[in-house]
Steps between C-alpha positions, in 0.01 A plus 500: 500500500146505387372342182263764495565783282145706538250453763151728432270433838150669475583775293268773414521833345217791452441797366246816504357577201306792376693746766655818420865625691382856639814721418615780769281792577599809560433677865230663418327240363531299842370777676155499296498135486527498897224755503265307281525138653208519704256657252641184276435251694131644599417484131606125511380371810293193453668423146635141457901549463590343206689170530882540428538288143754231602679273235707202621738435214628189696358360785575178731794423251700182630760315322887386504770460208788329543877587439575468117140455453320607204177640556245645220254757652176528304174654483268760305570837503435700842599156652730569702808436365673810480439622871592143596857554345516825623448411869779224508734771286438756806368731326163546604419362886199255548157579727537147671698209545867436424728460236895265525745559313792308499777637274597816280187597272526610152187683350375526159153644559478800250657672216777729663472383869793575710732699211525884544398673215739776515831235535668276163429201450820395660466651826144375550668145489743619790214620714270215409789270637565665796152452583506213476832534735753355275832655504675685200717209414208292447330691325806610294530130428133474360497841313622348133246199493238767663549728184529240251170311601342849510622587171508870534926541477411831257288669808697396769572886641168606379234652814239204515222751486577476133498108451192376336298245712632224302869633621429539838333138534812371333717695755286398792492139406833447500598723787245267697620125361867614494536641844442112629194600770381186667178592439385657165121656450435526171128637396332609098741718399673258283213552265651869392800350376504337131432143473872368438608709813225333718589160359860589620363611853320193547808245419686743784255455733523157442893499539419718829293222630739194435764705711292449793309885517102482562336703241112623565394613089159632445386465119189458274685330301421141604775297241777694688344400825439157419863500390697664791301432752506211763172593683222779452289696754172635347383794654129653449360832633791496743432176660729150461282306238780199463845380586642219350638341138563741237305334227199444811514892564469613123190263482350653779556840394368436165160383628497842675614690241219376274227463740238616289439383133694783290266628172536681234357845694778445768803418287806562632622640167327621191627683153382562144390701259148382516190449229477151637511444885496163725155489729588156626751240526458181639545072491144347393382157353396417160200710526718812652335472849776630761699219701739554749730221575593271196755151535802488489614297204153578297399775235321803554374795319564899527234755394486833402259725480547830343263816408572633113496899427353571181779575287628162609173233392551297203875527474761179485831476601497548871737301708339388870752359771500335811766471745489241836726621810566371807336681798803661561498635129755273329354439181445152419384435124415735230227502236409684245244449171794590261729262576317278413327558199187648620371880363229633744199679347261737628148505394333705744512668843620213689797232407530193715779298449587160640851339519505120626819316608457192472696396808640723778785380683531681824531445846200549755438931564386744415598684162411833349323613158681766285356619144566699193342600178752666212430618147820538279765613725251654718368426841172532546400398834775296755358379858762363729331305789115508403416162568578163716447130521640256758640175378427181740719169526511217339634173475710569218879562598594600170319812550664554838862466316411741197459800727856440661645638210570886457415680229193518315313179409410395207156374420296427198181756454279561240239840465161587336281758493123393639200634377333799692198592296 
């Protein structure tokens, strides 16, 4: 037998975008329609037809997973992922190329795929099985730890089309790791379950692959894929951007991910009640001038620059923050003025502050800039993601070590206020 479990050769899938389905017309409308061809296409002749708009949402696609392999499927948004997933499930045929699949598949794509809305709970995990074609018996035999893992005993002879989509997730996610496919597609919609239900998904999908069944998960969550995953494919406007090494793929799809510098107009996140608002955020030198890339093992300073609304100047009190993540958005280390003994003023219609750590310990990459101002209990301006700076190597392997750790890290900081008259 094959060590192969998938085999993807040139695939490609498209789609026309823009069109509209023309319902059925009624005889009589034919008839005029017939009539009034000609005088149509008089009116148009020497027109340019419009080119058909054409979107490849994979194209020239090529890798292979092995049996009991692990693999992490990654990428932006409008990626790829999902059709990807949804080819190899069957569900939706490709344009070109070819698809293997070696074993039963078992399909997690979206909330409430493959239950019946109108049947319980309980006799959607009948017809899921014998889909899968499983006989009674077994599935009889997995029905308790099916409902257990689910947790949804009090609902059990309820229609589905009244589950939440946390319930139905629950019941699909069990139905699919319970009813042993070989092969087990699993894409985002972990996400709508709460966070102690994903964390139990994840250790059964790491259970699933020590019993020898190849799992394909797609995730933005790039811990979890770090953590279950053997290798990662990276996939960008449909195309294959990497195969290889977990840890190698969730590099390269951070560099994508952040290919531009991120600022403070662009966040990816931003709240408050306003009065003060961040205009810039950014790693500079002692005189504030912008620098990108910084050493690993040596200090560094974060700046903020903020506008001040009028009913806001000459107040003291506020509390300015400054968080560090990774570019996959783990935070890293926390700051803020407060906790460490440090009251930020205002005195006119711009604040800059300045918080310098002394020493940064963290690996070569790059890491993102996120910022908040409070007053009291309340905040005034939060930006998640409105600046960068790239850290470089050095010879220091102490730095290399500190990072290994997870959790945040703790550094020594200290923050003042600079003069802006």
């Amino acid at each position: 037998m094959s060590d192969l479990a998938i085999r993807v050769e040139n695939l490609g899938k498209k789609y026309r975008i823009g069109g509209r389905q023309q319902g059925y017309k009624r005889f009589t409308e034919t008839v005029m329609e017939t009539f009034s061809a000609p005088i149509r296409r008089l009116k148009n002749l020497g027109k340019p037809t419009p080119p058909e708009e054409i979107i490849w949402a994979l194209k020239d696609v090529s890798f292979e997973v092995e049996r009991s392999e692990v693999l992490g499927i990654i990428g932006r948004n409008g990626a790829g992922k999902t059709t990807l997933l949804k080819i190899l499930s069957r569900i939706t045929e490709p344009t070109e190329g070819r698809a293997e699949i070696h074993g039963r598949v078992g399909s997690l794509l979206e909330v409430g795929t493959g239950f019946h809305p109108e049947l319980t709970g309980r006799e959607n995990v009948y017809l899921n099985g014998a889909i899968l074609g499983m006989r009674r018996a077994e599935i009889d035999a997995k029905f308790d730890e099916i409902v257990s893992f689910a947790e949804i005993e009090k609902f059990l002879d309820t229609p589905v089309k009244r589950y939440s989509s946390g319930m139905r997730v629950r019941l699909a996610f069990a139905v699919a790791a319970h009813l042993e496919p070989e092969i087990m597609l699993v894409d985002e919609v972990l996400a709508v379950g709460d966070a102690q239900f994903q964390k139990k998904c994840l250790g059964k999908m790491g259970e699933v692959a020590k019993e020898g069944r190849t799992v394909l998960f797609v995730s933005h969550n790039m811990e979890s894929v770090q953590r279950l995953c053997q290798t990662g494919l990276v996939l960008e406007w449909g195309y294959v951007l990497f195969t290889g090494p977990v840890q190698e793929a969730v590099a390269r799809y951070g560099d994508v991910a952040w290919k531009g510098r991120p600022s403070v107009e662009h966040c990816r996140r931003r709240a408050g009640a306003g009065g003060i608002r961040a205009v810039r955020l950014w790693v500079g030198d002692a005189e504030s001038a912008p620098v990108q890339v910084i050493t690993a093992g040596e200090g560094m300073s974060i700046y903020l620059e903020a506008s001040v609304s009028p009913e806001y100047q000459r107040m003291r009190g506020f509390a300015v923050g400054f968080g560090i993540d990774t570019a996959m958005g783990r935070r890293l280390v926390t700051c803020v003025s407060s906790w460490v003994g440090t009251d930020v003023q205002t005195s006119g219609q711009r604040l800059l502050v300045r918080c310098h750590l002394p020493f940064v310990h963290l690996v070569p990459g790059r890491y993102l800039l996120s910022s908040s101002i409070a007053y009291g209990t309340e905040t005034l301006d939060y930006v998640e993601h409105g600046g960068s700076f790239d850290v470089a190597a050095s010879g220091d392997s102490f730095a290399r070590q500190r990072n290994g750790s997870h959790g945040d890290i703790d550094l020594p900081y200290d923050f003042e206020e600079i003069d802006v008259h």
